[in-house]
matplotlib code that plots the C-alpha trace (Angstrom):
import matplotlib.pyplot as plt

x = [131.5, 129.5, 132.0, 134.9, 133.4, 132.8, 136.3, 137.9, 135.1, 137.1, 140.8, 139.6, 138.5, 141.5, 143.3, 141.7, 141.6, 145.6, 146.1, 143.9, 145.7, 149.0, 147.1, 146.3, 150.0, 151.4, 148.3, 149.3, 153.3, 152.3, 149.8, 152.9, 155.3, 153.3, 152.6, 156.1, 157.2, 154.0, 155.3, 158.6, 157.9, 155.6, 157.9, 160.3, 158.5, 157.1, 161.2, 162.0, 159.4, 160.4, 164.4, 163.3, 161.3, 164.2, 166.5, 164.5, 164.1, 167.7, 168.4, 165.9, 167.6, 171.1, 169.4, 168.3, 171.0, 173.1, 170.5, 171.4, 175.3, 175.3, 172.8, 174.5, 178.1, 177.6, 178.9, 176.4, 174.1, 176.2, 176.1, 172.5, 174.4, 177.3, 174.7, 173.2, 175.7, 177.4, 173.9, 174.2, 176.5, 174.4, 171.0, 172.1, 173.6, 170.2, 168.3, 169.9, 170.1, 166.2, 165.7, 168.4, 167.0, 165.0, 166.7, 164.6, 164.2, 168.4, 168.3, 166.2, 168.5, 171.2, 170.0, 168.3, 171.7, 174.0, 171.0, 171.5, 175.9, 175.1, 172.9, 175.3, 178.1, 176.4, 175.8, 178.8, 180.2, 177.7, 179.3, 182.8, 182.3, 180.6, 183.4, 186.1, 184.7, 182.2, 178.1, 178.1, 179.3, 177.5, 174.1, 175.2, 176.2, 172.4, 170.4, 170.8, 168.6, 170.5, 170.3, 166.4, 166.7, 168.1, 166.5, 163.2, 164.3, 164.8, 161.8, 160.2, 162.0, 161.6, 157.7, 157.7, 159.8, 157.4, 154.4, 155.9, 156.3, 153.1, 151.6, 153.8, 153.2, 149.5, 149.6, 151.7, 149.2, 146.2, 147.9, 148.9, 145.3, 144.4, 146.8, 145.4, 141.5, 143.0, 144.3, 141.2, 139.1, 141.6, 141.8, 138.2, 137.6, 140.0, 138.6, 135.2, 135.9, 138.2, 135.4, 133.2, 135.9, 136.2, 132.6, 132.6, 135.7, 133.7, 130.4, 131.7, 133.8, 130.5, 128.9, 132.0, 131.9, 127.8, 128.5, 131.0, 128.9, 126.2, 129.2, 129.9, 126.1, 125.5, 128.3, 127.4, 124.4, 125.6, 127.7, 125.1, 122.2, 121.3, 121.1, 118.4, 115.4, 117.1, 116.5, 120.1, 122.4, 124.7, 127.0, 124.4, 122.7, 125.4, 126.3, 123.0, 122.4, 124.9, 123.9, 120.8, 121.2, 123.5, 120.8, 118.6, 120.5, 120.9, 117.4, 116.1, 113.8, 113.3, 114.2, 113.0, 114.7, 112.8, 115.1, 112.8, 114.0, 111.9, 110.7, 112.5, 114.1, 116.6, 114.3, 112.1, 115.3, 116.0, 112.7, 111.7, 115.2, 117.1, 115.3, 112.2, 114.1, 115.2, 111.8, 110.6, 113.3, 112.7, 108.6, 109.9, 111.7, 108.8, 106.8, 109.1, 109.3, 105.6, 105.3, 107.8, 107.3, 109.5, 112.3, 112.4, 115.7, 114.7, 117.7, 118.9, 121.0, 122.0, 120.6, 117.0, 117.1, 116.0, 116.1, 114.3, 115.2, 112.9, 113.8, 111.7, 109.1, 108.3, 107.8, 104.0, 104.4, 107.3, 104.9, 101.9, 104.3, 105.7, 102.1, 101.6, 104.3, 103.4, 100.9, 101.2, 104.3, 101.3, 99.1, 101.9, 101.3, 104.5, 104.2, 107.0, 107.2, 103.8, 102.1, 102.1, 104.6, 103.6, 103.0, 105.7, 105.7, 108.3, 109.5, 110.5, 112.3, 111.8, 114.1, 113.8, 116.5, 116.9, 114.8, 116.7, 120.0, 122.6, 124.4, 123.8, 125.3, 123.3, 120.6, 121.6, 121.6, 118.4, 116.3, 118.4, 117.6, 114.3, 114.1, 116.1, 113.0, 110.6, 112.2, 112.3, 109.1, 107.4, 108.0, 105.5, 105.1, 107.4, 109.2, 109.4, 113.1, 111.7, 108.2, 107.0, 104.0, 101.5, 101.1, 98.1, 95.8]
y = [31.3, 31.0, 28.9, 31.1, 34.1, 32.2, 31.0, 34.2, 36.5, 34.9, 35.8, 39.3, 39.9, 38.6, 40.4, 43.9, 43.0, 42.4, 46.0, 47.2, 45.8, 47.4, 50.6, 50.6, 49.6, 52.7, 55.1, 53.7, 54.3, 57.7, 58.2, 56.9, 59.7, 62.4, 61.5, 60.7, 64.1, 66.2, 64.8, 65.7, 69.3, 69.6, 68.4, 70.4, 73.5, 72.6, 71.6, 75.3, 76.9, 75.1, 76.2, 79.7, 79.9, 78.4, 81.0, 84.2, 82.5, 82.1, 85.6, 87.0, 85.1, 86.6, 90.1, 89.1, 87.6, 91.0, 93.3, 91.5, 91.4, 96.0, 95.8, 93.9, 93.3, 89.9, 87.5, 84.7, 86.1, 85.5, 81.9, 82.5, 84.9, 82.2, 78.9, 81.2, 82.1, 78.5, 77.4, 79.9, 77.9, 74.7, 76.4, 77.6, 74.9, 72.7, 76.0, 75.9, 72.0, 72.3, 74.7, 73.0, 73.9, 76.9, 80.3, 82.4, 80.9, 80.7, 84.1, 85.2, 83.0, 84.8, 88.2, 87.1, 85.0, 88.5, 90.5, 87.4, 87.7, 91.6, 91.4, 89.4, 91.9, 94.7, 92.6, 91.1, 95.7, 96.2, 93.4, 94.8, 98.3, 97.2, 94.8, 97.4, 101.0, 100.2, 100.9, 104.2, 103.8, 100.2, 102.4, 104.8, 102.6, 101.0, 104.1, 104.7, 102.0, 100.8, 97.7, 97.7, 98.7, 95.2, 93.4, 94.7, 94.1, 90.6, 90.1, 91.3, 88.6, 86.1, 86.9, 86.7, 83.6, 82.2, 83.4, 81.4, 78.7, 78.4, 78.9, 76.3, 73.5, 74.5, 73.9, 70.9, 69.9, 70.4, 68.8, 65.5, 65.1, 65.6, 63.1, 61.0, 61.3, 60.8, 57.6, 56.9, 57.1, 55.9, 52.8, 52.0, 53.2, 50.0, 47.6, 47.9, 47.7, 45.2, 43.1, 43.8, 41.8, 39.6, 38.3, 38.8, 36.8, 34.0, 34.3, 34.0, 30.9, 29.3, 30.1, 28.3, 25.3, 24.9, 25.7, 22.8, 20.3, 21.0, 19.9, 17.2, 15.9, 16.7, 14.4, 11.9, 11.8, 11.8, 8.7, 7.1, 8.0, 8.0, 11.1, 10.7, 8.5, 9.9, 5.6, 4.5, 3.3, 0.2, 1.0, 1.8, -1.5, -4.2, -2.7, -2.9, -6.5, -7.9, -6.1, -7.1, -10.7, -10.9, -9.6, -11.8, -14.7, -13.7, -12.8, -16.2, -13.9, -13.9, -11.7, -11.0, -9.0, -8.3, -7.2, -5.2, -4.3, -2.2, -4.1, -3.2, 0.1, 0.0, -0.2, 2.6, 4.8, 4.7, 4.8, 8.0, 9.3, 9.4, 12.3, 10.2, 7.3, 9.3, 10.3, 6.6, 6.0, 8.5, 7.6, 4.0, 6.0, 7.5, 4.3, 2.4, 4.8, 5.1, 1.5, 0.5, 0.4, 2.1, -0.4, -1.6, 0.0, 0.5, 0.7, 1.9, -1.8, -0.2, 1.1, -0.3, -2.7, -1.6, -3.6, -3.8, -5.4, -5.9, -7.0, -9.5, -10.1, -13.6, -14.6, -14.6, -10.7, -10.3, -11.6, -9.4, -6.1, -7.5, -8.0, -4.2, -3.1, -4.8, -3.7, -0.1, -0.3, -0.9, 1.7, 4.1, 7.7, 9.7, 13.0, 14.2, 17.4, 18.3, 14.8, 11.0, 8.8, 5.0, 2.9, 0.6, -2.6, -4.1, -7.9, -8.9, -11.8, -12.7, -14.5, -15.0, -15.4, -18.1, -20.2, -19.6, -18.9, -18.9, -15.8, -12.4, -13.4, -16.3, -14.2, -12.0, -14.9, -16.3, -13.5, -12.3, -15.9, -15.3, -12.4, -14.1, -16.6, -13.6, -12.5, -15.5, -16.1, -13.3, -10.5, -8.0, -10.7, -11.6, -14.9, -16.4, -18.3, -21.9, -21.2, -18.7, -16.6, -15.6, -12.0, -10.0, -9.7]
z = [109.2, 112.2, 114.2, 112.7, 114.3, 117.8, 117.8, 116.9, 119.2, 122.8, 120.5, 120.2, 123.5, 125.6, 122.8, 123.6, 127.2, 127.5, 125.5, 128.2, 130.9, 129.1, 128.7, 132.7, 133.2, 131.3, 133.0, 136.7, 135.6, 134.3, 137.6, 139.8, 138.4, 138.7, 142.3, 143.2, 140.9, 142.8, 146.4, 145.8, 144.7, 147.7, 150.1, 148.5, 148.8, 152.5, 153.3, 151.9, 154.0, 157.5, 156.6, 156.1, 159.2, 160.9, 159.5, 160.7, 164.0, 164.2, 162.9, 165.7, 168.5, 167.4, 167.4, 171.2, 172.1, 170.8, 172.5, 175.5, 175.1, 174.5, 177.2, 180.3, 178.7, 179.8, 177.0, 178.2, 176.2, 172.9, 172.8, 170.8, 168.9, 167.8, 167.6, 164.9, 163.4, 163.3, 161.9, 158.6, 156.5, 156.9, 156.7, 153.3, 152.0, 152.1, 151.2, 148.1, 147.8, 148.1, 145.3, 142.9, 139.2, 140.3, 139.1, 140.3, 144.3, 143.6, 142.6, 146.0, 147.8, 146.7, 147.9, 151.3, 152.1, 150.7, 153.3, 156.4, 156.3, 156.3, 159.1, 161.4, 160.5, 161.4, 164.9, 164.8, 164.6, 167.4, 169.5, 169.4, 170.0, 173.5, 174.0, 173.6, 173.1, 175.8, 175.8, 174.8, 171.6, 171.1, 171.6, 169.2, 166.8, 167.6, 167.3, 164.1, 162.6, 160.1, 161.5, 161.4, 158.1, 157.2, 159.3, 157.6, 154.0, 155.6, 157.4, 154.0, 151.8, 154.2, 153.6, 150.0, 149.9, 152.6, 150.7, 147.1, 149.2, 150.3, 147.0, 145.3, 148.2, 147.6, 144.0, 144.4, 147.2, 144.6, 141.7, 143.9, 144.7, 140.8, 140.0, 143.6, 141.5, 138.1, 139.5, 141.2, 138.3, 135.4, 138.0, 138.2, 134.8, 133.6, 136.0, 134.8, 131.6, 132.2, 134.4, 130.9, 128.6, 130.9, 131.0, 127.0, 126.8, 129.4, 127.5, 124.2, 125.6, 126.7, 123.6, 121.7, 124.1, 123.6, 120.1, 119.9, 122.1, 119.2, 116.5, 118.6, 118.7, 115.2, 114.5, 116.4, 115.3, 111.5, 112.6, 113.9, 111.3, 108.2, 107.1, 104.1, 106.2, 109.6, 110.5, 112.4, 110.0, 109.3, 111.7, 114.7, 113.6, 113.8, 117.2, 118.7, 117.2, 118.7, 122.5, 121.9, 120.9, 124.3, 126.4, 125.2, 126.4, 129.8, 130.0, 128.0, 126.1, 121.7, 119.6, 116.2, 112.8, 109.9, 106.6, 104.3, 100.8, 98.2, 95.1, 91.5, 92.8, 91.1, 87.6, 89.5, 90.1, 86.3, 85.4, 87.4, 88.8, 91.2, 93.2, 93.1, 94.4, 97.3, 97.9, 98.2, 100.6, 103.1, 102.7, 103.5, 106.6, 107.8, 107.4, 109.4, 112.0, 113.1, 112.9, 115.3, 118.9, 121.2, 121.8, 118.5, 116.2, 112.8, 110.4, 107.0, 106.0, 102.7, 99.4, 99.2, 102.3, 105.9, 109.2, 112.1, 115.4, 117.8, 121.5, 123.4, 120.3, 119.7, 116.3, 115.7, 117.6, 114.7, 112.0, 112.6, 112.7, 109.4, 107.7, 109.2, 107.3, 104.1, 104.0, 104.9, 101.7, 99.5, 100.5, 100.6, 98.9, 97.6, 96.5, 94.2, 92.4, 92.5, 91.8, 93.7, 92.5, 91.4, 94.2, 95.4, 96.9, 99.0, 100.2, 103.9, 105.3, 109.2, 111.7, 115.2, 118.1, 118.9, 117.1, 113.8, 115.0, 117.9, 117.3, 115.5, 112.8, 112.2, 112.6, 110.3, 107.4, 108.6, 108.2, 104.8, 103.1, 104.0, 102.3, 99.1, 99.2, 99.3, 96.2, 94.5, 95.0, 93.3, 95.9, 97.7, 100.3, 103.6, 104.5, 108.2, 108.4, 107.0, 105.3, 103.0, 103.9, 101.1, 100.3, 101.8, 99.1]

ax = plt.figure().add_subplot(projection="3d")
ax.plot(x, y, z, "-o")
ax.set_aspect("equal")
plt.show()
């Protein structure tokens, strides 16, 4: 369950980290629309604004430019008055291209352009009564302020249309830097939290990869051991016999194996059961274990039998570790369910490398008839290759 949860822990978090990632790619689209809607609106607005200022600058060098023509009847000063004029059409034209969708700046447009064309014909009225009914009559014509009159219900338009402007660039202006902070924030809002799954994501990798390096020792170790006495087992065993019997070769020194095997255990497994039998085993485990030195590779051969190789140990070295162990077999105590179990004795048979054998395999067979003899000849005693030995009293 455990490795189920570590393997699915780095799924779920590059899982919730790519909806993030889609999450920031739909908040930057909606961030980028905004910003490009909010520019064009304020440029829109600030475009408006610069046309109109244009227009009443226009409008008040026509009225100068007219002023000028009543005043001198010089028709210099009309070529203001007809760049103005020219410049109507187009000014218009992107004035209302500006505020495309707007009724109500169309509907202002309307009046202030109806206001502009009435304007210039009053001017252009001015113009030809000085041109052909002569000053007089062009200052009459003047003087009675109905020109001004226009020209201040323009001016006054102008200002309102100026002053919405204004107000809409400014709100544009303010929403674009919203949208500028939203951004901002959404941005580094998602990174973090992206930088967060991330190092989940890497964490709970490293925990799956240590988690699967343990798997992979605890197998190893289960391939290697037995997992009832925890000795090495078969498999280890044969490996390391036949290393060790090529290393002592090249380096000219002995090596010895002792085969153990527990007396009558199969009559004590039926006898006592099989949970008591196991018990005897892994007390035979521990035995072996603390009576081994630190090169020596005690083994689990199979069922009842155990083996222990040692490197470089002559065979009078082998012998007295042997007699150890016989003797600590027969002083052994197992508890078992509450009480000690009968004592159990065991029988050994010893070979040495390469006194009684050239090859692991021989070695194998010396010190396995050895322990045949041991058997045969009353057990709870141990057998060198050759001679019997007499049990330790």
């Amino acid at each position: 369950m455990r490795r189920l949860s570590l393997t699915l822990k780095p799924a779920i978090g590059l899982l919730v980290l790519f909806m993030v990632l889609i999450i920031n790619a739909a908040i930057t689209y909606r961030n980028g629309v905004h910003l490009v809607e909010h520019s064009r609106k304020a440029a829109r607005a600030l475009n408006s604004s610069r046309l109109v200022a244009e227009l009443q600058g226009r409008l008040v060098d026509a009225e100068t430019s007219q002023r000028g023509f009543i005043i001198t009847g010089n028709a210099d000063y009309l070529e203001a008055y007809s760049d103005a004029l020219t410049s109507l059409t187009p000014t218009f034209m992107e004035l209302y291209e500006s505020t495309a969708n707007e009724p109500l700046w169309e509907q202002r447009l309307d009046a202030l352009q109806s206001l502009v064309f009435l304007k210039f014909r009053e001017l252009q009225t001015s113009i030809e009564l000085r041109r052909y009914s002569g000053f007089a009559a062009a200052q009459k014509l003047t003087m009675t302020n109905k020109g001004k009159r226009t020209m201040d219900r323009i001016r006054k338009l102008i200002a309102e249309f100026r002053s919405d402007e204004a107000r809409a660039f400014s709100i544009q202006e303010r929403r674009l830097q919203e949208t500028v902070t939203t951004a901002r924030a959404s941005f580094w809002a998602v990174t973090l939290f992206g930088l967060v799954l991330v190092i989940y994501v890497l964490y709970t990798l490293w925990l799956n990869l240590v988690e699967v390096r343990k798997t992979e020792s605890t197998l190893r170790r289960q391939a290697l051991r037995d997992p009832l006495t925890g000795l090495f087992n078969r498999r280890f065993f044969d490996a390391g016999l036949a290393q060790e019997i090529m290393r002592s070769r090249r380096s000219g020194n002995p090596a010895s194996l002792l085969i153990l095997d527990i007396d009558h255990f199969k009559n004590y497994n039926d006898e006592y059961g099989h949970e008591a039998g196991d018990a005897v085993l892994r007390a035979i485990g521990q035995l072996l274990q603390t009576h081994v030195r630190g090169s020596d590779v005690a083994c689990r051969f199979g069922g009842e039998e155990f083996v222990i190789l040692m490197p470089d140990a002559p065979l009078e070295s082998a012998k007295e570790r042997g007699k150890q162990i016989l003797e600590a077999v027969r002083g052994l105590e197992i508890p078992h369910q509450g009480h000690l179990l009968p004592p159990v004795t065991a029988s050994l048979g010893l070979a040495e490398f390469p006194s009684h054998a050239r090859d692991a395999e021989g070695l194998l067979e010396a010190a396995d008839h050895a322990l045949y003899v041991a058997k045969r000849a009353g057990r709870d005693r141990m057998v060198i290759s050759g001679r019997v030995e007499k049990a330790v009293a």
